[in-house]
C-alpha positions, 0 to 999 in steps of 0.5 A: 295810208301812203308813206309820208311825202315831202313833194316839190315839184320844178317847172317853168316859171317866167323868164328864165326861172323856176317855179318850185311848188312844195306840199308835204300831204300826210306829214304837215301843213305845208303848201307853197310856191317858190322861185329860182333860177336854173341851176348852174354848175361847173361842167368840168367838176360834174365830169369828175363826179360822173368819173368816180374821181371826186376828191374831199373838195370837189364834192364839198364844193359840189354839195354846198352849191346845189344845197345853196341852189335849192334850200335857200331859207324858205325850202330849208324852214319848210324841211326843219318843219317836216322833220319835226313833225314827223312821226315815221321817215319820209320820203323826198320826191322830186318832180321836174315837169318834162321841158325843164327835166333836160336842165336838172339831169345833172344836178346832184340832188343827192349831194344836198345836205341838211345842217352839216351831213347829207339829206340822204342820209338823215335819219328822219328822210327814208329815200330821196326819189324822182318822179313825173306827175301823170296826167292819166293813169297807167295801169300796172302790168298783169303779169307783173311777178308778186309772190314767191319766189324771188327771182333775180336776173343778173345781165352782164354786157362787156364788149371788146371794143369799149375796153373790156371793164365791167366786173365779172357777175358770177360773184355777184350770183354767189353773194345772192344765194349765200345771202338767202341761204342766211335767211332761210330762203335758199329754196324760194330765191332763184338767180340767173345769170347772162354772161359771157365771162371767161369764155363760158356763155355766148354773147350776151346779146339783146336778143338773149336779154329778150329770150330769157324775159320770155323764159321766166319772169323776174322780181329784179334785174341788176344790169353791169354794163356800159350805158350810153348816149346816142343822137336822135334824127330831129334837130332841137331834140336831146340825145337818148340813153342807150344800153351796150350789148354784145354782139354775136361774132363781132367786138363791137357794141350793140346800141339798144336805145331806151324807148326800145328796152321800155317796150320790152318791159312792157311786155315783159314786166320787171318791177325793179331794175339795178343800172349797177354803172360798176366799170374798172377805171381802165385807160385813159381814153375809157376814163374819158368817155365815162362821164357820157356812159353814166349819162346814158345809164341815167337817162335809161334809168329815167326812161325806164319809169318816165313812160308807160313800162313794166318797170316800177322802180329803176336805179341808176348810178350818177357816177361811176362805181369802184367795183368794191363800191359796187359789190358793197351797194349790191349786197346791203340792197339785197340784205335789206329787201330779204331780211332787214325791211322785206320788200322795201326798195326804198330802204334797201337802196339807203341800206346800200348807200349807209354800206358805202358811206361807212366804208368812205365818204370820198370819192361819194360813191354813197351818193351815186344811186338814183332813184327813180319810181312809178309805184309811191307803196312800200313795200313794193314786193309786200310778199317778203313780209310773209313767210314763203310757201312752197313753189308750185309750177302750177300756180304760174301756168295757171295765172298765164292761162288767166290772163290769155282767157281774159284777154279773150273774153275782152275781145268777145263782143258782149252783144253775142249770145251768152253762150259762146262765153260759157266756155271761157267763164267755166275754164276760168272758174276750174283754174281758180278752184284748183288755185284755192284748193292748192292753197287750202293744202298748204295752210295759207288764209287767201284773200282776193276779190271776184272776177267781174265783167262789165261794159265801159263807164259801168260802175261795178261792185267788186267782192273780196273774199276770205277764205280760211280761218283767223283769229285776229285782233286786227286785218288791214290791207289793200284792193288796188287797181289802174288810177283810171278806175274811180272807187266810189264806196265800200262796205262790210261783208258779211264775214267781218259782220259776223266775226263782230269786226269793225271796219273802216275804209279809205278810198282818198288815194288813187288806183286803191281802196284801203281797209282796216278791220279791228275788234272792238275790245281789242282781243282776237276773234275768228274770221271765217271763209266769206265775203270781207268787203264790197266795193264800187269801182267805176270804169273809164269809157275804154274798150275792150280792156282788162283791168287788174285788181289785186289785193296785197299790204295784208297784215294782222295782229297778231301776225299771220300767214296771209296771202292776196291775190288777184283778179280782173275787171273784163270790158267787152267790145260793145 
């Protein structure tokens, strides 16, 4: 099931009001509608705040009118409801509709507080998270990194020309490593570094970020630099986020607009990105334009999920970090996501705000990360649960050459002679078998569903194998896809039959089928290499196209080595 959420969405009601739509699925029966007025707040104190300058009073303040604003009675009862009936933390989630997303961008959600102490912080509340309804169904990425190992890409911009303030990035390297040195996985997180500091690199330019996206692929890139605000050319329109690189002999900064760096992360997929916003007071001409940089690292940040990007969760900083403040977030995320609750974004971030609010509550430096997402599952990176397998080169050469043969084959129209697809299918078929033999030399149990082509509208049966053997009580996991794709049923394979497992499926939640599999007595029996499960997936009328499936969240009891992986669904030109 989907982590428990409490939803409100904020969108236009009449005149000049807001309408607050409020349910909380998978946690209580709460389902309303409430009202208020736009929100207005003093600009001078949110220029503070944006500064990294809020005093004790100023950020009291500052809380008690946004909590004023937005719990009132009726959203703080329906709050104190949720909590109670809470059974694990849940999540927040904030979904402003586009045209009144311009009137919220300031407002200091994470300042709210409940009873006496912040929202953020409450024990029962695992992250607050702002989000967009989708009115159609982006497909993850297929080059999106999964699997081991971790790869952390560190971008540090510091043009001359904007006061020369952005910490150094080379300690925050070190911190890394030595953070997986102390978990055992010093051989399987890998960190690399763009920086020019102390005269060592050239200049970290955007068209070095672009190169070294082409030169491996990354789980996380931490950015430290400046971020920016730039007009646009169509009056009424609101001014973009930009991101300040270095430029190759010159002192001065090279805008790099949202939309652009979007693109490139489509391309390029990075699941999370860090907008560290960690910049040195400086003088007091940079202390004047640091309200605007943060704005503009924001609105990247926003941009990064709100649109089609390979970027499913981007946190950006709504005021400015004191480098200590910085280091100390950076750490606790990265402690968290390793060790303390493998490959969960969401209390990594929170594990980095309780490190900051322990340290000092004033200037809220605690409250400055922002957390925006396009994937609602945690753990996202759900391999750190498991223990790593050594990294073999080929595992990643052979899953681009996947990917290059399914694109291909989508472009073949299917009215050709079957013949003149043998060739792809074969080489297909050659990789994947030297895949699972590597994974059968390493010990590991594999699941993952068979490759299947179709023609647009198809409802299509998806198989998912095993391969291995198990001695289980327990299995569960997950097949998911593109939210266009309409599962319709699912059942037992005849590996589950066999080893007298009963199953159980849930196909309520989009762009997934859940299953659960446990033995009637609760004690363990062997699972063997065969079928798990079928399930019926019907296609969007699009084409040509491929669609990923991906099978991962894989648990057992008692807990075991297992390892998911992926496939595709290829539609043909007609």
């Amino acid at each position: 099931m989907r982590n428990p959420e409490f939803v409100v969405d904020i969108e236009p009601g009449g005149g000049s009001r807001l309408r607050l739509s409020v349910h909380a699925h998978n946690l209580a029966p709460i389902e309303d509608e409430l009202e208020r007025p736009f929100p207005s707040l003093p600009p001078a104190e949110l220029d503070e705040l944006r500064s990294g300058y809020g005093s004790e009073q100023m950020t009291e303040s500052m809380a008690d009118l946004v909590t004023g604003w937005l719990l009132q009675n009726d959203l703080r009862g329906h709050l104190g409801t949720a909590v109670n009936a809470a059974t694990q933390p849940f999540r927040i989630v904030f979904r402003p509709h586009p045209t009144v997303f311009p009137h919220l961008s300031d407002v200091p959600f994470e300042l709210l507080k409940f009873g006496a102490d912040p929202l953020a912080l409450h024990p029962w509340v695992r992250g607050i998270v702002h989000t967009q309804k989708r009115h159609r169904a982006v497909a993850t990425p297929p080059t999106m990194r999964w699997g081991w190992p971790f790869r952390v890409l560190i971008v540090r911009t510091n043009p001359k020309d904007l006061g020369g303030c952005v910490p150094p990035a080379m300690p925050l390297r070190d911190r890394v490593l030595s953070i997986a040195r102390a978990c055992g996985l010093a051989e399987v997180v890998e960190v690399a570094v763009l920086t020019s500091e102390g005269g060592a690199g050239r200049p970290v330019t955007y068209d070095a970020l672009r190169a070294e996206l082409r030169n491996a692929s990354y789980n996380l890139l931490v950015y430290l630099g400046h971020g920016d605000l730039q007009d646009v050319a169509f009056e009424g329109f609101p001014p973009i986020g930009v991101l300040l690189f270095e430029l190759d002999g010159s002192e001065f900064a090279n805008p790099i607009r949202a939309d652009q760096i979007r693109s490139e992360f489509m391309n390029r997929p990075v699941p999370v990105v860090v907008l560290a916003g960690c910049l040195t007071a400086g003088s007091d001409v940079v202390r004047e334009r640091l309200p605007q940089w943060m704005r503009g690292s924001q609105s990247v940040a926003h941009a990064l999920i709100h649109g089609e990007s390979g970027v499913q969760c981007a946190i950006g900083m709504r005021h400015r970090l004191e480098t200590t403040d910085a280091e100390r977030f950076l750490q606790a995320f990265v402690l968290s996501l390793l060790k303390q609750s493998p490959g969960d974004v969401e209390r990594a971030v929170r594990a980095g705000r309780e490190e900051m609010f322990a340290q000092k509550p004033y200037p809220p430096s605690w409250s400055a990360p922002v957390l925006f997402r396009a994937a609602g599952m945690e753990p996202l990176f759900d391999f750190l649960c498991t223990a790593p397998t050594a990294y073999d080169p080929l595992d990643e050469h052979d899953q681009e050459l996947r990917e290059k043969v399914w694109k291909k084959l989508s472009e073949l129209p299917a009215s050709l002679p079957p013949d003149t697809r043998q060739f792809s299918s074969f080489l297909l078929d050659t990789v994947e078998s030297a895949f699972l033999d590597r994974r059968r030399q390493r010990g590991a149990s594999l699941v993952w569903p068979t490759r299947v082509e179709a023609k647009p509208g198809d409802t299509v049966q998806v198989s998912v194998q095993h391969m291995g053997s198990l001695s289980v009580s327990r299995l569960e996991g997950r097949l998911s896809f593109a939210e266009a794709i309409v599962p319709r049923a699912a059942r037992p394979g005849t590996a589950l039959k066999a080893a007298g497992l009963r199953a159980y499926f849930a196909l309520d939640q989009p762009g997934e089928v859940r299953f659960f599999a446990s033995s009637p007595a609760g004690e363990p029996v062997t699972l063997g290499t065969g079928p798990l499960f079928e399930a019926d997936l019907t296609l969007p009328g699009v084409f040509p196209a491929v669609y990923e499936l991906r099978v991962d969240a894989l648990a057992s009891d008692p807990r075991l080595f297992l390892c998911g992986w992926n496939n595709t669904v290829v539609v043909s030109l007609p």
